[in-house]
Legacy VTK file of the C-alpha trace (Angstrom):
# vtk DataFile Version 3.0
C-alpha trace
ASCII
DATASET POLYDATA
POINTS 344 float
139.043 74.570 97.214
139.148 75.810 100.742
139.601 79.590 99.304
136.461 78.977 97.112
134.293 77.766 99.658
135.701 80.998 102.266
134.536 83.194 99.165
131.044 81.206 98.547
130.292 81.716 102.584
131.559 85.555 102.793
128.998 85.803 99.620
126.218 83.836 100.825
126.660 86.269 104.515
127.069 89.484 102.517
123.484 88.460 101.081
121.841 87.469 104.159
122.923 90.969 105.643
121.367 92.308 101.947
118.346 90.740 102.067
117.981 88.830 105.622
118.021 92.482 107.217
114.552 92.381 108.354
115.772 89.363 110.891
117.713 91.991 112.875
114.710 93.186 114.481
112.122 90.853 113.462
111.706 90.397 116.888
110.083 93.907 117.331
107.015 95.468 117.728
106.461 98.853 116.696
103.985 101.068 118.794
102.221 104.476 117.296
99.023 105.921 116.411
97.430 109.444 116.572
96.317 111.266 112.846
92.741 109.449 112.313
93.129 111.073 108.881
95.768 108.701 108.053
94.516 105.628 110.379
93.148 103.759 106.571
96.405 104.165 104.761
99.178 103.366 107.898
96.955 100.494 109.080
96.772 98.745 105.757
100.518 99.142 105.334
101.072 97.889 108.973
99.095 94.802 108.150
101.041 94.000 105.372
104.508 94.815 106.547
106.616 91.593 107.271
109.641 92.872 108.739
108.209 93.465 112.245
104.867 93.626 114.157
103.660 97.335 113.547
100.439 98.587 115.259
98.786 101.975 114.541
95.825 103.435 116.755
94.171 106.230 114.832
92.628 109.136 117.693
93.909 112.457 117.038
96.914 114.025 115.442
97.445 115.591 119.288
97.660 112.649 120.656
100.264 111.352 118.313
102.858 114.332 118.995
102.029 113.984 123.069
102.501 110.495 122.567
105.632 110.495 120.395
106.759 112.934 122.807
106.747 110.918 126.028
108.052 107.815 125.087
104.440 105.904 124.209
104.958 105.750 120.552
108.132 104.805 118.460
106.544 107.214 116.439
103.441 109.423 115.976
101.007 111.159 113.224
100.109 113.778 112.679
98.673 116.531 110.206
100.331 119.833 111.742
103.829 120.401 113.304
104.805 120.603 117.043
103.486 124.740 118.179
106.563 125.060 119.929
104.380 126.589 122.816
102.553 125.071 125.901
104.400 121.938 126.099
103.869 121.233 122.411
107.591 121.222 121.530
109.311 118.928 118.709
111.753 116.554 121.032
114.955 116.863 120.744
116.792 115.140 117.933
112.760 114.506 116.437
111.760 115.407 112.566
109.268 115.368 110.436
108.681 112.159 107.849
105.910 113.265 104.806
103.939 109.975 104.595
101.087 110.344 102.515
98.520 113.511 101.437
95.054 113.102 100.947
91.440 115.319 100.141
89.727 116.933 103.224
85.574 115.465 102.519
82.874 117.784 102.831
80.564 115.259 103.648
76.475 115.931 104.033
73.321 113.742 105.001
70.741 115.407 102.629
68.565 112.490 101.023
67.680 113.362 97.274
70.974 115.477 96.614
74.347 114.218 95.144
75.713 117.178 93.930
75.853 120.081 96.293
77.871 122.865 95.230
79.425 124.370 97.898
82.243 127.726 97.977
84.997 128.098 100.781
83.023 131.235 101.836
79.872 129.380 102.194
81.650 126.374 104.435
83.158 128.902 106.587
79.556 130.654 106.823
78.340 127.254 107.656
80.448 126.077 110.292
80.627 129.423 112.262
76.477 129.381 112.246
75.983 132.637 109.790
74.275 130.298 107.725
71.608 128.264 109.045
69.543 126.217 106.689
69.841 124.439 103.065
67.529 126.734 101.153
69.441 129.814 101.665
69.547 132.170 98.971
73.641 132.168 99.067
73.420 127.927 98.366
70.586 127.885 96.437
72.512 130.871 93.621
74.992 127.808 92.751
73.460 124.625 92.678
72.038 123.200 89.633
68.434 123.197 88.779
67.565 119.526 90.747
69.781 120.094 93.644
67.909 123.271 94.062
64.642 121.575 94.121
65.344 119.112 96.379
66.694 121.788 98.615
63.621 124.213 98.622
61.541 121.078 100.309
60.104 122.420 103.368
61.442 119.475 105.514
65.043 121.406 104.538
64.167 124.865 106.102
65.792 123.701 109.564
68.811 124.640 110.980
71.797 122.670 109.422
73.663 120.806 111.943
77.653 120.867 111.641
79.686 118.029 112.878
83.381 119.088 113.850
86.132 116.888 115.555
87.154 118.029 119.676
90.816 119.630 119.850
93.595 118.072 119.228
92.638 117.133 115.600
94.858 117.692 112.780
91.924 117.445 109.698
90.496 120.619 112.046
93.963 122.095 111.647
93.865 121.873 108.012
90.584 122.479 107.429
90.836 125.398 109.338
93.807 126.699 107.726
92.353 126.175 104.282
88.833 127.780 105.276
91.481 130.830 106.431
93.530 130.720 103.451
90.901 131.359 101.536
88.477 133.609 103.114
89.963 135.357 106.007
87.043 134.548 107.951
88.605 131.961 110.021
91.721 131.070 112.336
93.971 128.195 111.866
93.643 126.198 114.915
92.939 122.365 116.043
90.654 123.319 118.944
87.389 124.213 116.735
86.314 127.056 118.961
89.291 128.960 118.502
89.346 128.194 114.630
85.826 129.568 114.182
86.210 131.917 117.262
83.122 130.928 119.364
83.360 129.153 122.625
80.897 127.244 121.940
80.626 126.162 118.583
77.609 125.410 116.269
76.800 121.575 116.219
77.631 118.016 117.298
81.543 117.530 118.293
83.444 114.569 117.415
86.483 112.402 118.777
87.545 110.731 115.727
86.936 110.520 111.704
85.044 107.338 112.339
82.608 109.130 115.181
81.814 112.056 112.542
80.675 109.601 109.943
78.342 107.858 112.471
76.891 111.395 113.348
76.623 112.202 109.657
74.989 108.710 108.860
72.323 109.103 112.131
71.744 113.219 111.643
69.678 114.695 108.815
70.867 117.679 107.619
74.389 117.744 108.453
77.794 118.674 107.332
81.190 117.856 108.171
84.596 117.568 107.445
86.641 113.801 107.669
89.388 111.765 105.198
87.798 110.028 102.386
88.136 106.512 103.482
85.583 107.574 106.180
83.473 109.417 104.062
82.749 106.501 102.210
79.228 105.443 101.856
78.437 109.518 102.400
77.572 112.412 99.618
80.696 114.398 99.643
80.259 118.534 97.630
81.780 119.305 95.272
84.035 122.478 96.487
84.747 125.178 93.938
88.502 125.624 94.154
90.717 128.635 93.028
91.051 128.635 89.515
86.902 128.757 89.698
86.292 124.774 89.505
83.935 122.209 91.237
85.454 118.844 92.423
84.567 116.289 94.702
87.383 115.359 96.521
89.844 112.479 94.800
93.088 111.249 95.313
93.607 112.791 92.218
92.660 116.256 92.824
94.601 116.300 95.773
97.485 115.109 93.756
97.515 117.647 91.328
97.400 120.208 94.258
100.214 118.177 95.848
102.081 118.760 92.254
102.996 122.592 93.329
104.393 121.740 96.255
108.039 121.367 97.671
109.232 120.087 101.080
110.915 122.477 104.043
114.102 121.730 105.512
112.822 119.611 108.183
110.180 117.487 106.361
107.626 119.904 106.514
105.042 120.698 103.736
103.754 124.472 103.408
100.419 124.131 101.564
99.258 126.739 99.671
95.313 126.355 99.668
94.493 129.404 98.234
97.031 128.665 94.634
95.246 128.467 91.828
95.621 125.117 90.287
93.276 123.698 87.451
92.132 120.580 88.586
93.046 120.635 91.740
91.146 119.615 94.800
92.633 122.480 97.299
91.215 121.183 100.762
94.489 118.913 100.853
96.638 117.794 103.602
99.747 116.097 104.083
100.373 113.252 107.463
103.742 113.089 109.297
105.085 110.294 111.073
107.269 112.283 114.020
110.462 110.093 114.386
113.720 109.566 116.548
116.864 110.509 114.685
119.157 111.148 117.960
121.231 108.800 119.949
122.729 105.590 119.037
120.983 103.630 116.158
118.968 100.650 117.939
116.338 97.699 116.488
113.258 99.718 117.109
114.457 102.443 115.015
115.447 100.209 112.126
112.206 98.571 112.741
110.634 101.923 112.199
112.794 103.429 109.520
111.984 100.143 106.965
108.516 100.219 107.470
108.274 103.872 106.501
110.812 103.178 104.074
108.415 100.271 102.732
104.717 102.894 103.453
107.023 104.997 100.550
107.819 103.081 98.261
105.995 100.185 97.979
102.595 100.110 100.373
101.638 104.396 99.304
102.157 104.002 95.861
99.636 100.777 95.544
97.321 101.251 97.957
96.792 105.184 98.844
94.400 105.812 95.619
92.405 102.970 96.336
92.265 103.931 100.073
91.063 107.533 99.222
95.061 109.079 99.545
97.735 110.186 97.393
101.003 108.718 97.491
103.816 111.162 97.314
106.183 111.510 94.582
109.356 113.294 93.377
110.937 115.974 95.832
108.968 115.358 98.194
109.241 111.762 98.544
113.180 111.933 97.933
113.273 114.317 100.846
111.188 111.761 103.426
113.181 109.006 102.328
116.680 110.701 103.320
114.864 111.961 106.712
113.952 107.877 107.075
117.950 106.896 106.779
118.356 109.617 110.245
116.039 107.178 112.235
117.679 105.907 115.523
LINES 1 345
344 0 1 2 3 4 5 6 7 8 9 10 11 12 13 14 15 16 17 18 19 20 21 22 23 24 25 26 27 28 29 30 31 32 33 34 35 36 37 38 39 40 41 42 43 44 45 46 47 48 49 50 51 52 53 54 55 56 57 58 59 60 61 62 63 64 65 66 67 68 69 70 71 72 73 74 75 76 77 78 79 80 81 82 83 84 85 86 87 88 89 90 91 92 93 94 95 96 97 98 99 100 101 102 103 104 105 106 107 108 109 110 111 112 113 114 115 116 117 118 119 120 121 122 123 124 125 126 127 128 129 130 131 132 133 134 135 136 137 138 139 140 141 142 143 144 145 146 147 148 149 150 151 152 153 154 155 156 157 158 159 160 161 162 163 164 165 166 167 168 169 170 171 172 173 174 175 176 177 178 179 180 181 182 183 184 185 186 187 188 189 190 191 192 193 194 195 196 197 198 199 200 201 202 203 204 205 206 207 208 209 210 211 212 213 214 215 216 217 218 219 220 221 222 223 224 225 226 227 228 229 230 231 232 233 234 235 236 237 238 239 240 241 242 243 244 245 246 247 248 249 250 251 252 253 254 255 256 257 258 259 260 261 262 263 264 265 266 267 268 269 270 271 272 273 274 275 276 277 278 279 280 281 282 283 284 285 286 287 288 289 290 291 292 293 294 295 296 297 298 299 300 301 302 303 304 305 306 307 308 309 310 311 312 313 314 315 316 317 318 319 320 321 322 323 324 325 326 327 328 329 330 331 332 333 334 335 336 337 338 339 340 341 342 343
């Protein structure tokens, strides 16, 4: 009897360490932020997450590496690795965790049109100020018949105004990057007036993915560049991509992009905007949570490692569509997960 009830409690321990493990740090609170591009999808998996208190403060993908890197956050976001130059140098013992991809928006405040056509040579023509208004002959040769009617209004023939994000941002990375993938005519770089190479660049900058959708919704005539769940309630273009097709972006397109795609040794992602790929939505970019994996294994870090563990395989895959963001599969997601089981 006694033996039976020794092997009943070493069962009944064996599954509160199975499924009890949450308790061991229950007690925590996990701090991060930085990528605004993935502020929707992290803070709707925070807010659901029951095995600690997880907060997530979306400002800038910079932030979240200088962040990570002093201490601030148990871990950042970001869209684009660590430079490895002028004090923006991956910690020691720090890699990259893939969390979630998701479509760049072109987004535009023209009343009357919901179908611009636009090329990656025309963006980059727009946001470095070589072309200035909606009726030029270069927009006008693709759009359809209405959209081209709308656009020949004379209250159209002003300047258009861009909105871009201040440096530090990781969409501007990408977007940059793409726009140089695929026409040469710009520089990949998060500081905006190195990416289109003018000190002072054409339009309205922007702090956050949330600030460019309020100058969007308040400027007639503009243009910019923000994640989808912010571009809601905006006219996003449809952007020709390089097997010669026009999509708006979708969680979808940017998963079929994603599709091509396999992971680098240390979490990272090498996108190859410029692939053709029918049906895919090109302008696509991939968030990183920058994590601990030195040291001696503590709370915090479990804390951190189940709730990306839990943003992967449970929170992405049922909320990131929905949210505007594609959840990652396969490869990819098999190589985050065995980066999460590092976490310190």
């Amino acid at each position: 009897m006694r033996k039976t009830a020794g092997l009943l409690a070493s069962v009944a321990i064996l599954a509160s360490a199975l499924i009890g493990g949450p308790a061991a740090y229950a007690a925590e609170t996990v701090t991060a932020g930085g990528s605004s591009f993935a502020g929707g999808i992290l803070k709707a998996c925070a807010a659901d997450f029951t095995g600690a208190s997880v907060t997530y403060t979306a400002s800038s993908s910079g932030t979240g590496k200088s962040s990570f890197a002093s201490g601030a956050f148990d871990f950042g976001g970001t869209d684009f690795l660590y430079t490895g130059s002028a004090g923006d140098v991956l910690p020691t013992g720090a890699k990259y965790v893939p969390v979630v991809a998701g479509p760049i928006a072109i987004a535009y405040n023209i009343p009357g049109v919901t179908a611009l056509r636009l090329t990656p040579e025309l963006v980059a023509k727009i946001f470095k100020g070589e072309i200035y208004n909606w009726n030029d002959p270069a927009i006008l040769a693709i759009q359809t018949p209405a959209t081209k009617n709308v656009l020949n209004k004379a209250s159209l023939k002003k300047r258009i105004t861009p909105a871009y994000r201040t440096a530090g941002s990781g969409t501007s990375y990408n977007f940059s990057g793409y726009l140089a993938a695929t026409t040469g005519n710009f520089t990949q770089n998060s500081d905006w007036s190195i990416a289109t190479g003018k000190s002072t660049p054409r339009g309205i900058s922007n702090a956050s993915s949330s600030v460019l959708k309020a100058t969007l919704t308040s400027t007639y005539g503009s243009i910019g560049y923000l994640d989808l769940k912010d571009a809601a309630g905006l006219q996003t273009a449809f952007l020709k991509n390089a097997a010669g097709q026009y999509y708006q972006p979708s969680a979808t397109g940017s998963k079929v992009f994603m599709n091509v795609h396999s992971t680098n040794s240390n979490g990272s992602i090498t996108l190859q905007w410029a692939k053709s790929v029918s049906g895919a939505y090109n302008a696509t970019l991939v968030t990183y949570a920058v994590v601990n994996t030195a040291g001696t294994a503590t709370a915090k870090g479990a804390a951190v490692k189940d709730f990306l563990n839990y943003t992967l395989n449970t929170c992405a895959p049922a909320k990131a569509k929905g949210l505007g963001y594609t959840a990652l599969t396969g490869f990819i997601r098999e190589k985050a997960l065995s980066i999460t089981k590092l976490i310190k």
